[in-house]
MDTraj code that builds the backbone (N, CA, C; nanometers):
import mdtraj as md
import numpy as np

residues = "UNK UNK UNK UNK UNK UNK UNK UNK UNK UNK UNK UNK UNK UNK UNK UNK UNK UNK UNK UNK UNK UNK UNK UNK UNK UNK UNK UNK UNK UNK UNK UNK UNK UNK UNK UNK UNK UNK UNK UNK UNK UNK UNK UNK UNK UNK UNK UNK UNK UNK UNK UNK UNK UNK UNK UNK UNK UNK UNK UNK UNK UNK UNK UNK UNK UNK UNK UNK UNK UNK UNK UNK UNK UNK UNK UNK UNK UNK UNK UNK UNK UNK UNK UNK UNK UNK UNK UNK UNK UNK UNK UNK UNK UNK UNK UNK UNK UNK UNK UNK UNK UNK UNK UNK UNK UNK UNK UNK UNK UNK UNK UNK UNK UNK UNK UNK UNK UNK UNK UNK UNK UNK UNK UNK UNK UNK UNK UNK UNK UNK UNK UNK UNK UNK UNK UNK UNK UNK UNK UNK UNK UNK UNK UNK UNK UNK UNK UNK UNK UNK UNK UNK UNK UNK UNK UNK UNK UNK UNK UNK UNK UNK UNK UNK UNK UNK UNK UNK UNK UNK UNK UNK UNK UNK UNK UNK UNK UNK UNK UNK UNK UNK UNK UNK UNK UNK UNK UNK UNK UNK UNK UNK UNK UNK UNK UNK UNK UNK UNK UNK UNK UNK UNK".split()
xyz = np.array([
    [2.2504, 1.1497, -0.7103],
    [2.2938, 1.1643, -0.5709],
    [2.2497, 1.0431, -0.4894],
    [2.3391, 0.9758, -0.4034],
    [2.3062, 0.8327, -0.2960],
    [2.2627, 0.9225, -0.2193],
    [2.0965, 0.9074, -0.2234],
    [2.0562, 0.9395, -0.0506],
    [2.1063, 0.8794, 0.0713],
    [2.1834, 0.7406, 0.0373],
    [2.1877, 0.6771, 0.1378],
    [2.3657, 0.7161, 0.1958],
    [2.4132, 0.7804, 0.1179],
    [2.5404, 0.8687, 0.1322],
    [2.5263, 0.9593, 0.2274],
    [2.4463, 1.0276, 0.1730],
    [2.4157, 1.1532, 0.2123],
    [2.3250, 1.1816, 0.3383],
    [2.2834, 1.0928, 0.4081],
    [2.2261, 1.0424, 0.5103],
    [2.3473, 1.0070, 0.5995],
    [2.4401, 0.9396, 0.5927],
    [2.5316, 0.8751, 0.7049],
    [2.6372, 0.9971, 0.6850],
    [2.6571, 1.0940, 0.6103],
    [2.7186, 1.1861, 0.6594],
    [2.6591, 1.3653, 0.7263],
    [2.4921, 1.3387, 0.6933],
    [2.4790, 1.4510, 0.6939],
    [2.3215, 1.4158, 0.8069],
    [2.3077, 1.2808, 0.8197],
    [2.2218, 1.2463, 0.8981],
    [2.1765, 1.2907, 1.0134],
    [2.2530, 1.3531, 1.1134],
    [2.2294, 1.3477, 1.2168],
    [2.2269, 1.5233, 1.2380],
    [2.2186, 1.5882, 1.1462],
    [2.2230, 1.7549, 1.1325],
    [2.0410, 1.7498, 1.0328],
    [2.0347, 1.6701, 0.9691],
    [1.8998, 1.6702, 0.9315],
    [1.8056, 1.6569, 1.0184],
    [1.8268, 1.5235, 1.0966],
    [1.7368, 1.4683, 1.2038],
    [1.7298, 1.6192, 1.3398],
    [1.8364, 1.6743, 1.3551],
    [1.8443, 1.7646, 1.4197],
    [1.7226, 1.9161, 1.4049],
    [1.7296, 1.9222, 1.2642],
    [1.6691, 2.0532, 1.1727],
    [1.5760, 2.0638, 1.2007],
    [1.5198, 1.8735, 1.1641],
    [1.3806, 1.8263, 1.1775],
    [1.2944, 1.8557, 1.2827],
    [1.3552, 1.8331, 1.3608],
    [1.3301, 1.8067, 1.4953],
    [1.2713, 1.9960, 1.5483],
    [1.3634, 2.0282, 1.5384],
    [1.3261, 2.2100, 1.6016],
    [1.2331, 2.2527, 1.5012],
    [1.1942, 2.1702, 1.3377],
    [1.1190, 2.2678, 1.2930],
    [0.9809, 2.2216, 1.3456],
    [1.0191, 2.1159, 1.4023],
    [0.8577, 2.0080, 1.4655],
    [0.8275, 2.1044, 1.6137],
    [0.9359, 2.1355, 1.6719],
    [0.8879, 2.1716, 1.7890],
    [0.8408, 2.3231, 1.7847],
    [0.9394, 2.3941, 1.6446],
    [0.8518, 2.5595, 1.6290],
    [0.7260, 2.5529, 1.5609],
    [0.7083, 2.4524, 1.4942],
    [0.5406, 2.5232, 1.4654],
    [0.4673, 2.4407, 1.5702],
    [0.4502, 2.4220, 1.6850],
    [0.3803, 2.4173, 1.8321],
    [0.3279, 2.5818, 1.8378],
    [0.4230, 2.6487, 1.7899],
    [0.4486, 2.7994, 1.8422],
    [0.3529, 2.8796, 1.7062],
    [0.3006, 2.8252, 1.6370],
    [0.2327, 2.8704, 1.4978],
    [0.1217, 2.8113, 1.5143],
    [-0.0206, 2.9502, 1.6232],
    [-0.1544, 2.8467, 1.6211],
    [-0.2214, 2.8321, 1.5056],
    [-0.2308, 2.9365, 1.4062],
    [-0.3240, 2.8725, 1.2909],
    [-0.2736, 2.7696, 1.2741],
    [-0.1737, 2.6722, 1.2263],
    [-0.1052, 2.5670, 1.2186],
    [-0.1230, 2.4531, 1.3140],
    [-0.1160, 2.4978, 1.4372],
    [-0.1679, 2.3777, 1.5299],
    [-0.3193, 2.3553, 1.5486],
    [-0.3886, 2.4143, 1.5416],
    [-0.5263, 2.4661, 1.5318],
    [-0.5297, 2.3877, 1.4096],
    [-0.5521, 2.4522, 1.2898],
    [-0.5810, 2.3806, 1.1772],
    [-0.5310, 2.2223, 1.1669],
    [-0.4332, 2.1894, 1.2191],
    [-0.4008, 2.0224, 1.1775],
    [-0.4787, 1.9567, 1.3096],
    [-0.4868, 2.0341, 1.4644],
    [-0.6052, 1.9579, 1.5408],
    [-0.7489, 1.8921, 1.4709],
    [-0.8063, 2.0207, 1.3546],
    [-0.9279, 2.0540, 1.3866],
    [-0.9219, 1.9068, 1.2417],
    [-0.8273, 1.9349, 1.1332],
    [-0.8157, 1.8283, 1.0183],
    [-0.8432, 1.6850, 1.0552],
    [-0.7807, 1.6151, 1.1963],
    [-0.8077, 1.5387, 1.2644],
    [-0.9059, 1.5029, 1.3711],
    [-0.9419, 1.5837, 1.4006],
    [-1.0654, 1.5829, 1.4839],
    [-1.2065, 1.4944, 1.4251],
    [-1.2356, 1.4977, 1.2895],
    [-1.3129, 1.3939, 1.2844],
    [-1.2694, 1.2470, 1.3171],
    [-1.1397, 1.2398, 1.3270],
    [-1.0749, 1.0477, 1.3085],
    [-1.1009, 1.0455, 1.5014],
    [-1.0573, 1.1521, 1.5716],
    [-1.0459, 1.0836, 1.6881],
    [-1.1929, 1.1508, 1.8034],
    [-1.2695, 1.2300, 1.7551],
    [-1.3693, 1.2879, 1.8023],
    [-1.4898, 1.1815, 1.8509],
    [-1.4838, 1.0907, 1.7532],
    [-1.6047, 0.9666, 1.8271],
    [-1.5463, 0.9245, 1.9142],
    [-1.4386, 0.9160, 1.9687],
    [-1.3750, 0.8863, 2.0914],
    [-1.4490, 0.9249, 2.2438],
    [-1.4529, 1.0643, 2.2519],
    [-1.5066, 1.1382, 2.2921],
    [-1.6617, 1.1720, 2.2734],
    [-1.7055, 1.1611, 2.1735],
    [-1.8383, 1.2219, 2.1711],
    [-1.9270, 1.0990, 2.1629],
    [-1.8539, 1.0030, 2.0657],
    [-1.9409, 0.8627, 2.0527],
    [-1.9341, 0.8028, 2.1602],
    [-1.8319, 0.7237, 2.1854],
    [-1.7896, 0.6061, 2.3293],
    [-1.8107, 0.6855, 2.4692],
    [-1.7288, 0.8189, 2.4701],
    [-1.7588, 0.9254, 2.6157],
    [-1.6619, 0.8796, 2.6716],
    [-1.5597, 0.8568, 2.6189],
    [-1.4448, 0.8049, 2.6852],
    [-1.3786, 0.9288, 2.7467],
    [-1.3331, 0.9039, 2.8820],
    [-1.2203, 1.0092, 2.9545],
    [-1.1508, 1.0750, 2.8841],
    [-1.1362, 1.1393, 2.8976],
    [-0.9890, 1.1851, 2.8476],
    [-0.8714, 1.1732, 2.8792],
    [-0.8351, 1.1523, 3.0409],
    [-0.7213, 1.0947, 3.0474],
    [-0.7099, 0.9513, 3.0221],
    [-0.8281, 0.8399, 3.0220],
    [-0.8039, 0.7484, 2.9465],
    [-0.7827, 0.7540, 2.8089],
    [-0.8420, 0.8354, 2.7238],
    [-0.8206, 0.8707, 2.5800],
    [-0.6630, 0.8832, 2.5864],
    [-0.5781, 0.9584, 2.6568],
    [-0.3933, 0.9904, 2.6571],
    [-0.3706, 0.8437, 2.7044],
    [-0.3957, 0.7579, 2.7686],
    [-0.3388, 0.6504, 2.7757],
    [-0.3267, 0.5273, 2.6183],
    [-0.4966, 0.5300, 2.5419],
    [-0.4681, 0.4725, 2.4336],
    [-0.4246, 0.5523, 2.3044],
    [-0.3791, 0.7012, 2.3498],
    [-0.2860, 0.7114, 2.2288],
    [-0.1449, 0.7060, 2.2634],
    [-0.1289, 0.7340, 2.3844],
    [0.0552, 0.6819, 2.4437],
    [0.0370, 0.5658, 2.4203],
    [-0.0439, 0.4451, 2.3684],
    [0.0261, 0.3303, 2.3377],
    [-0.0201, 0.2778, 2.2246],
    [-0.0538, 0.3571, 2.1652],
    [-0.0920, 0.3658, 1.9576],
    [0.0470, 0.4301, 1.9648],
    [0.1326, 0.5521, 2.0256],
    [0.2461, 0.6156, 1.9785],
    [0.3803, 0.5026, 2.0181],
    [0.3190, 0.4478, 2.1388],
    [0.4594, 0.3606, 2.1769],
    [0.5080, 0.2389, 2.0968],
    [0.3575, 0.1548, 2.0261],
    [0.3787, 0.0581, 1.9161],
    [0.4341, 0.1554, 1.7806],
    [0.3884, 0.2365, 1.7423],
    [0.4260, 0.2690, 1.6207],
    [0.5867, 0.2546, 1.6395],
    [0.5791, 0.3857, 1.7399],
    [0.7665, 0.4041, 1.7980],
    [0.8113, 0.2923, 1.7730],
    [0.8047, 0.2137, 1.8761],
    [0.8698, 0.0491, 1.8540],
    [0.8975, 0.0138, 1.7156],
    [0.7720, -0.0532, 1.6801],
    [0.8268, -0.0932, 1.5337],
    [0.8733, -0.0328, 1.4338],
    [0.8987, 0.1413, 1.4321],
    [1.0108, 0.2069, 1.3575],
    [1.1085, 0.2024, 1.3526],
    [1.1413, 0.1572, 1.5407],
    [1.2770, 0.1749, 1.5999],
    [1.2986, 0.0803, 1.5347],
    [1.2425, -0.0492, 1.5539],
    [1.2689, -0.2069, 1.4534],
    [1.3696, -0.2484, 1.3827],
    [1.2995, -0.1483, 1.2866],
    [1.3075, -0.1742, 1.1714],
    [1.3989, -0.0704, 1.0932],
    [1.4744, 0.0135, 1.1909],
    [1.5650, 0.1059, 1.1032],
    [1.6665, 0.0925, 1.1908],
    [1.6872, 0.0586, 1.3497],
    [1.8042, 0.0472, 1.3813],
    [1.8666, -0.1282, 1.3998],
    [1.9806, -0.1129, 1.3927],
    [2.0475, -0.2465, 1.3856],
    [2.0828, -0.2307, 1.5513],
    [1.9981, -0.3166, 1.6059],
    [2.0165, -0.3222, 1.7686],
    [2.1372, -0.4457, 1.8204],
    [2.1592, -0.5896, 1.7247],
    [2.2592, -0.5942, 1.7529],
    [2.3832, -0.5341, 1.7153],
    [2.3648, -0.4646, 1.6448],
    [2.5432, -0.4019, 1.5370],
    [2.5754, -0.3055, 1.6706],
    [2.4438, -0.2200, 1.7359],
    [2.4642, -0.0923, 1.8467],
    [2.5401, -0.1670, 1.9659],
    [2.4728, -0.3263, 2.0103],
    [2.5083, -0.4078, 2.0963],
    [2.6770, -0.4014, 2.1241],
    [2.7277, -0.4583, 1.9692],
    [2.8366, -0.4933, 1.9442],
    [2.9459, -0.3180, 1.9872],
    [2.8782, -0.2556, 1.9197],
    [2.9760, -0.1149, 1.8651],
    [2.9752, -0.0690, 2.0625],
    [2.8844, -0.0750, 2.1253],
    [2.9088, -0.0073, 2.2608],
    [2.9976, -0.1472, 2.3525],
    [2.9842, -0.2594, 2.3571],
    [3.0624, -0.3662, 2.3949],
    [3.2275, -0.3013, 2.3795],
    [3.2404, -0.2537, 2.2194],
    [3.3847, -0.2408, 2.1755],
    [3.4255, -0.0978, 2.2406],
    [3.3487, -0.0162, 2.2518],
    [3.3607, 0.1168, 2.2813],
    [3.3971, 0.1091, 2.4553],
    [3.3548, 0.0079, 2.5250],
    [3.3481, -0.0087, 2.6801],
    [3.4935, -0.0779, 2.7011],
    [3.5453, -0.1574, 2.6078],
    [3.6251, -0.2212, 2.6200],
    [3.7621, -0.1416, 2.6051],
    [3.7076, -0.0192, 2.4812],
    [3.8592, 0.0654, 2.4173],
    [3.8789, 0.1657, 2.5767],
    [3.7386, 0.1853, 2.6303],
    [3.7662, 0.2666, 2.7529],
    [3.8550, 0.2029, 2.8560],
    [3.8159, 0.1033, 2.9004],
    [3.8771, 0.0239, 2.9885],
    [4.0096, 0.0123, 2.9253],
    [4.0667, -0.0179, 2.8319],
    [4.2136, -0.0490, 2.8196],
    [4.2660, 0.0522, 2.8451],
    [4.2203, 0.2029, 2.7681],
    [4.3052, 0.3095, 2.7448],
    [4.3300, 0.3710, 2.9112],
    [4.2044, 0.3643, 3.0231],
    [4.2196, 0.3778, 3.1206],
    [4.3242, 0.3287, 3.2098],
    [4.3627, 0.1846, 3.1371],
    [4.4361, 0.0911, 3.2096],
    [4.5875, 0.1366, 3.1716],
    [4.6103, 0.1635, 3.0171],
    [4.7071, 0.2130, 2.9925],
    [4.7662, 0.3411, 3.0834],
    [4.6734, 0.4136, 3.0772],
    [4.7554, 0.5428, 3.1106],
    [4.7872, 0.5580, 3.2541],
    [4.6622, 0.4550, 3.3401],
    [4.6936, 0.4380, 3.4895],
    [4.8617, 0.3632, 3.5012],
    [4.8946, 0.3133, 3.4250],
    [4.9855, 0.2480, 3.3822],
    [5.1263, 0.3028, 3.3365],
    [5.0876, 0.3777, 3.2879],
    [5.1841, 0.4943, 3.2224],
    [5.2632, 0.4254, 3.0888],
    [5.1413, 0.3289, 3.0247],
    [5.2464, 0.2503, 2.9357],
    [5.2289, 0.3333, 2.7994],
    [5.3424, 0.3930, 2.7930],
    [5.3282, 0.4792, 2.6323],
    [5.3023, 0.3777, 2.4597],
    [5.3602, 0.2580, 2.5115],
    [5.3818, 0.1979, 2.3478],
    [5.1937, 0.1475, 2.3635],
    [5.1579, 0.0759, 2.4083],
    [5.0143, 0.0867, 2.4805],
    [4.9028, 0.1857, 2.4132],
    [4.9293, 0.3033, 2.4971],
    [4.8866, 0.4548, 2.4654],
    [4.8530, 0.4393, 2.3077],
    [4.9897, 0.4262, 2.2752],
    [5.0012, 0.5008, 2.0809],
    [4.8861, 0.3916, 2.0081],
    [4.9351, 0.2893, 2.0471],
    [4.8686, 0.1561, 1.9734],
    [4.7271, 0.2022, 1.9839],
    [4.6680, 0.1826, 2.1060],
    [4.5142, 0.2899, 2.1432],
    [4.4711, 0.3755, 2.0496],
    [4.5517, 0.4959, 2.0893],
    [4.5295, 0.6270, 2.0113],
    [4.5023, 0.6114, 1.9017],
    [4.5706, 0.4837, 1.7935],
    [4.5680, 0.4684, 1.6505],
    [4.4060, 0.4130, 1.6078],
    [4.3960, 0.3005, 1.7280],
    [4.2720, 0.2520, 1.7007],
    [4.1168, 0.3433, 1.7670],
    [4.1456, 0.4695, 1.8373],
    [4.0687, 0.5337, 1.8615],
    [3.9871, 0.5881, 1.7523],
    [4.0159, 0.6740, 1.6609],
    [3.9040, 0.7104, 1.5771],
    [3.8524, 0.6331, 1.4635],
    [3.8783, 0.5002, 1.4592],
    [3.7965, 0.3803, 1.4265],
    [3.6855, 0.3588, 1.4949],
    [3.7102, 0.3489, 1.6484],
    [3.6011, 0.3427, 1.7433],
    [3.5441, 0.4584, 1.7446],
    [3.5505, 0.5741, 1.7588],
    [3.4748, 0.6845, 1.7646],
    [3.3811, 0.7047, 1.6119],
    [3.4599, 0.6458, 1.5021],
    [3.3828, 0.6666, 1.3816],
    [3.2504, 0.5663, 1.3907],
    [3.2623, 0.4629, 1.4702],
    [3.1622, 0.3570, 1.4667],
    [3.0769, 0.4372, 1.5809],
    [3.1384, 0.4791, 1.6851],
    [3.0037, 0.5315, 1.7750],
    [2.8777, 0.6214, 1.7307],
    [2.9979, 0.7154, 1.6361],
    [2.8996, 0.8232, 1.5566],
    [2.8097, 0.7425, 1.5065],
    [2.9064, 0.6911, 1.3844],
    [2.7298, 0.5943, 1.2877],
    [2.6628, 0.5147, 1.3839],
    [2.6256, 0.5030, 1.5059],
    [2.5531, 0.4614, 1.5605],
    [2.4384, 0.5406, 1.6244],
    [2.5103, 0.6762, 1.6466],
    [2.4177, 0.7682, 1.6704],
    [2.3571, 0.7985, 1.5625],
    [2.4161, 0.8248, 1.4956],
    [2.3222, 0.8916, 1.3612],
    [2.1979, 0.7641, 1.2869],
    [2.2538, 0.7016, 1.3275],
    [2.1645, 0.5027, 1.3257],
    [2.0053, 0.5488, 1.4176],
    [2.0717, 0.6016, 1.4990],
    [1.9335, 0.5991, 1.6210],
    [1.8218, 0.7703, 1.5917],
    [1.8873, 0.8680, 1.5146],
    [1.8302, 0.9379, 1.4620],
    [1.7524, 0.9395, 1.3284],
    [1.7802, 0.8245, 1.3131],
    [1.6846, 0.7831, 1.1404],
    [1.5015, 0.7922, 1.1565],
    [1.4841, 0.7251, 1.2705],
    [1.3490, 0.7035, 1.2744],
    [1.3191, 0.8253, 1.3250],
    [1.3437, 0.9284, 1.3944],
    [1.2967, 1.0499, 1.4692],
    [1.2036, 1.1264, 1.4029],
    [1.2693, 1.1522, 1.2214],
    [1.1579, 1.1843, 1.1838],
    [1.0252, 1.1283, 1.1223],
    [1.0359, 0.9953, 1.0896],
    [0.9008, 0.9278, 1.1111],
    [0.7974, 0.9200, 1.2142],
    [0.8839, 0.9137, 1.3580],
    [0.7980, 0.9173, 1.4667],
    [0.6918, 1.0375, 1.4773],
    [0.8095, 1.1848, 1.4459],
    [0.7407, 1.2996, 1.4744],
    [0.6630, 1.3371, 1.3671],
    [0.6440, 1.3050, 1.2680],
    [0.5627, 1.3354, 1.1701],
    [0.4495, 1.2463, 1.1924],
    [0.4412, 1.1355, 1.2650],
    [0.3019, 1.0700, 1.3172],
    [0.2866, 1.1411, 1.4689],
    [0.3815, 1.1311, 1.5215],
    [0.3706, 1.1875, 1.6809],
    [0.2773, 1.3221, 1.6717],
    [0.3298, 1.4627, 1.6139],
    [0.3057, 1.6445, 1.6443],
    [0.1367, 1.6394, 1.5776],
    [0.1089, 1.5533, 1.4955],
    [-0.0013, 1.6021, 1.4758],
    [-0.1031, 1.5261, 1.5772],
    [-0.0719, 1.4257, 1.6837],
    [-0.1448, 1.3916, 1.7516],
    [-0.1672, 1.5173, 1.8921],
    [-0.0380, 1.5938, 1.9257],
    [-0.0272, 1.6515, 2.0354],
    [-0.1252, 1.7622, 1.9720],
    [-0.1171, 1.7884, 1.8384],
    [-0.1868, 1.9223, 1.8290],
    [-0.3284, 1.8995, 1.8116],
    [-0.3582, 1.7386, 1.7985],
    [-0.5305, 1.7273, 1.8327],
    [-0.5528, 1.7724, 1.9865],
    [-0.4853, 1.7038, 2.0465],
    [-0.4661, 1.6792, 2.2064],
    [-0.4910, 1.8501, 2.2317],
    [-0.4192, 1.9336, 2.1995],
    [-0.3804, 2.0807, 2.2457],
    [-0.5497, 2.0993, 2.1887],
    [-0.5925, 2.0667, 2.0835],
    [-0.6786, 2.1509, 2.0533],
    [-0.7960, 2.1135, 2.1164],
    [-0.8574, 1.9618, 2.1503],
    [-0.9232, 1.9273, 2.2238],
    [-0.9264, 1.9863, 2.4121],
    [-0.7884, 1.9889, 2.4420],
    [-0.8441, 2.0074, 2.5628],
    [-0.8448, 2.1476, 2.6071],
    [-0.8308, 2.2358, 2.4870],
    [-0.9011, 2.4022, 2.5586],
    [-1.0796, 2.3815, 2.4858],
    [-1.0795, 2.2812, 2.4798],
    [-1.2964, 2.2983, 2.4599],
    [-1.3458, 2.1958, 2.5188],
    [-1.2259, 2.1464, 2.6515],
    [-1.2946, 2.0370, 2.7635],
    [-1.2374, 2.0783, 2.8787],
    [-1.3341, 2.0730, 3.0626],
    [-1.2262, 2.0450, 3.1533],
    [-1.2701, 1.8941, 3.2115],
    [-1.1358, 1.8152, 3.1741],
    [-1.1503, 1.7397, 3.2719],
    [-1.0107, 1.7315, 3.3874],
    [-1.0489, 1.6663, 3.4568],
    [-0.9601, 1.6295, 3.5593],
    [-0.8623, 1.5025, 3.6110],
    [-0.8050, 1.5248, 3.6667],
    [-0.7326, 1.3475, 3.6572],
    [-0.6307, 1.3741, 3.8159],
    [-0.6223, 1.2704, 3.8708],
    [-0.5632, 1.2352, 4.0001],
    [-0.4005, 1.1952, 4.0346],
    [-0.3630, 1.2730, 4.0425],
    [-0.2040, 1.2117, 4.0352],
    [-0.1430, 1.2174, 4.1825],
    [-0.0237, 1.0757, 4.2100],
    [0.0078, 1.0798, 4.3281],
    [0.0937, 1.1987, 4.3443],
    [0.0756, 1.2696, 4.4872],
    [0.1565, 1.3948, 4.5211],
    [0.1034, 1.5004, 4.5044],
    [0.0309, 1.4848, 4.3786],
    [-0.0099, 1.6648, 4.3042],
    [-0.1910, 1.6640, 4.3298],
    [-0.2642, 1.5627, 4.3707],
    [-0.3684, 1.5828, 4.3801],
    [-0.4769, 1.5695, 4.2753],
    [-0.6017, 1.5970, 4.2667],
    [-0.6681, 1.6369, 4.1443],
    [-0.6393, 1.7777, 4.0929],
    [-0.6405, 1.7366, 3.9256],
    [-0.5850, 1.8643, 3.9002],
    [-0.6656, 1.8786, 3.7401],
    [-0.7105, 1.9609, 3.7055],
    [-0.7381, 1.9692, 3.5551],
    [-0.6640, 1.9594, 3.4519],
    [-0.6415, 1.8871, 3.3450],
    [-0.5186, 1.8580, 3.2744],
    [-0.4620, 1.9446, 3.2423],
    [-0.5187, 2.0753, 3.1996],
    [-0.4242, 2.1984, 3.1331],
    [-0.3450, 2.2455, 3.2944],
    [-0.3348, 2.1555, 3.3842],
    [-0.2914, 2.2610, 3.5124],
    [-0.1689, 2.1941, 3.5422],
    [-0.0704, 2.2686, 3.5739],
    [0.0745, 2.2286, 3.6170],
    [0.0355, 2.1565, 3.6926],
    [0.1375, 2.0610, 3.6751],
    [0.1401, 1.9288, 3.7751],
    [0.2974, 1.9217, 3.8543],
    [0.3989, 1.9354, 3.7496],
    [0.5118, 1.9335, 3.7556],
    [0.6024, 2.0318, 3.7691],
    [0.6262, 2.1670, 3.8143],
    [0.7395, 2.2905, 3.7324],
    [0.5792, 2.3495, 3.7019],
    [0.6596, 2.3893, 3.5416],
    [0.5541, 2.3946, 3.4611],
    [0.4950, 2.3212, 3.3672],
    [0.5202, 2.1842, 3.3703],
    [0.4768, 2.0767, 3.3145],
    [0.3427, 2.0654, 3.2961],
    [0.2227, 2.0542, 3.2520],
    [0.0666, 2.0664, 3.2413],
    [0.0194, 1.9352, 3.2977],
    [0.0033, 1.8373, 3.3703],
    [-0.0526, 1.7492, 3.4185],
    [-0.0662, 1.6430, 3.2855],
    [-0.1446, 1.6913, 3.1949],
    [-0.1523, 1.6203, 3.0884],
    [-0.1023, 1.5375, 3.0119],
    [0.0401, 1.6353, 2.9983],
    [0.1741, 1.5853, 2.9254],
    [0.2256, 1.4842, 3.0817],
    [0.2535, 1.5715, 3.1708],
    [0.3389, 1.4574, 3.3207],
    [0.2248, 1.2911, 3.2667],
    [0.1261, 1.2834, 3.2345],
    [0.0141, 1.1707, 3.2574],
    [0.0602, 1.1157, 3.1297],
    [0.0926, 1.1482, 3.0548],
    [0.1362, 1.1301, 2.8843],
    [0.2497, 1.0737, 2.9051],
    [0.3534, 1.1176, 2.9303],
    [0.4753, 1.0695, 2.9462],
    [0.4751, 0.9168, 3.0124],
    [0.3955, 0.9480, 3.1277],
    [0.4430, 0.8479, 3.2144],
    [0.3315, 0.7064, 3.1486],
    [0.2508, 0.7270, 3.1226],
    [0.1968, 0.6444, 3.0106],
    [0.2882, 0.5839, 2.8736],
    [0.2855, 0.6681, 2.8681],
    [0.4072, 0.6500, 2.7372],
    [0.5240, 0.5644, 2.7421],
    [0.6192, 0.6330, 2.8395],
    [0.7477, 0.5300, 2.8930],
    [0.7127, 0.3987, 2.9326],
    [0.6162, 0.3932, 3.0175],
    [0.5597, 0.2519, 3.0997],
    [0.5018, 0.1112, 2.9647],
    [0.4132, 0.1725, 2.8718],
    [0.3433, 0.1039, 2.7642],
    [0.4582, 0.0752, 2.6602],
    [0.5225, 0.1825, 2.6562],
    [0.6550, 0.0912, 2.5663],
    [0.7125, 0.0161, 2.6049],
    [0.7523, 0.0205, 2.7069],
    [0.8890, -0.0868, 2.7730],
    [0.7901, -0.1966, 2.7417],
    [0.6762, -0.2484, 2.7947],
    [0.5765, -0.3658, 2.7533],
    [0.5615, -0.3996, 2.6662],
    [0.5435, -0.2929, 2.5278],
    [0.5560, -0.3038, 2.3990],
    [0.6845, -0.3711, 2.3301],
    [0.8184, -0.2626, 2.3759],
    [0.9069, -0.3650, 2.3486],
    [0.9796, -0.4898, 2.3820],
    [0.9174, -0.5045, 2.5494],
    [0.9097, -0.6179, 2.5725],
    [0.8897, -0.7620, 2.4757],
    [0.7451, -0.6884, 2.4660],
    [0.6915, -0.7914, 2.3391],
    [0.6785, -0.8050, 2.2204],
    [0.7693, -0.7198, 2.1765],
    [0.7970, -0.7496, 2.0387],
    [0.9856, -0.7692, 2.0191],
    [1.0091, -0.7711, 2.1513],
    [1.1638, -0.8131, 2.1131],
    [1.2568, -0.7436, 2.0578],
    [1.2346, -0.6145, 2.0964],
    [1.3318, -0.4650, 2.0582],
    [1.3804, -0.4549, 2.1639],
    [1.5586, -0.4336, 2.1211],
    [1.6508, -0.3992, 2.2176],
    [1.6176, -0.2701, 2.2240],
    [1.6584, -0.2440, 2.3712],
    [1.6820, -0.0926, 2.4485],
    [1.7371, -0.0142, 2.3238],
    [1.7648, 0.1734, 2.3731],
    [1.8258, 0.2761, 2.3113],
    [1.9428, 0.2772, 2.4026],
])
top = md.Topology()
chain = top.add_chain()
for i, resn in enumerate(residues, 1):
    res = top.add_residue(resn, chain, resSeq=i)
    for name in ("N", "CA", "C"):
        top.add_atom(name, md.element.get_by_symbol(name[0]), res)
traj = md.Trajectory(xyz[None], top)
């Protein structure tokens, strides 16, 4: 069997599978519990040795997660081929728009023919950008479930504009936990820098 077959047609229903079975065992504590506690010796001198914050601790692993991210993204998607395939895809829009504002039928057909050429290339592009997802999350879930497990046997606190001081397990957002809102926004900010500097095109 070509895995590599069987990937560009079935790719993007795997990456999918993957994905919800990463986010249901969140929902399975012996499981999150146990892979915190497995890790807890690698990142515990953090904390107990150095005495580092904890919301500084979420800042240097949002950007241990944002380099990894990056150089997965790298190295499995073809960022100019995506360049090219959305260029052509912007362009088939614009004509076909132009056509039909137009009402030019011979136009139209010619289009129509070359449409699911273009749509077949958009797909493999998506399914291009779902390759790395599960590498990420298989380094990513077991960091959140140190994170989860560490901070019900700490309180600390952290300052955010709008929301005040707040203890990390405490909504910040909705129901967002402060923690994760501080995570994220760490996260997004340290990558763009990251890929700044290492010369990875956008998603």
């Amino acid at each position: 069997m070509d895995i590599g077959k069987v990937w560009d047609r079935y790719g993007i229903y795997i990456a999918l599978i993957f994905m919800m079975l990463m986010m249901f065992s969140y929902s399975i504590e012996w499981l999150r519990v146990g892979v915190g506690q497995g890790i807890d010796s690698a990142f515990s001198p953090l904390i107990d040795g150095f005495k580092i914050p904890f919301y500084i601790l979420i800042v240097i692993l949002s950007a241990f997660t944002g380099l990894y991210t990056s150089i997965i993204q790298k190295y499995t998607i073809d960022y100019e081929k995506m360049t090219e395939v959305q260029e052509r895809m912007k362009e088939f829009q614009t004509e076909y728009r132009e056509a039909q504002l137009s009402q030019d039928e011979k136009k139209i057909k010619k289009l129509e023919a070359k449409k699911d050429r273009v749509m077949r290339e958009q797909l493999e592009m998506s399914q291009q950008q779902f390759k790395p997802m599960a590498y990420i999350l298989v380094m990513t879930v077991p960091i959140f479930f140190w994170l989860l497990f560490r901070l019900s046997q700490v309180e600390s606190t952290i300052t955010l504009p709008y929301a005040g001081t707040l203890t990390l397990q405490a909504p910040a957002l909705w129901i967002i936990p402060a923690w994760i809102l501080w995570y994220m926004i760490c996260s997004i900010t340290l990558s763009q820098v990251i890929r700044k500097s290492l010369n990875i095109g956008g998603l």
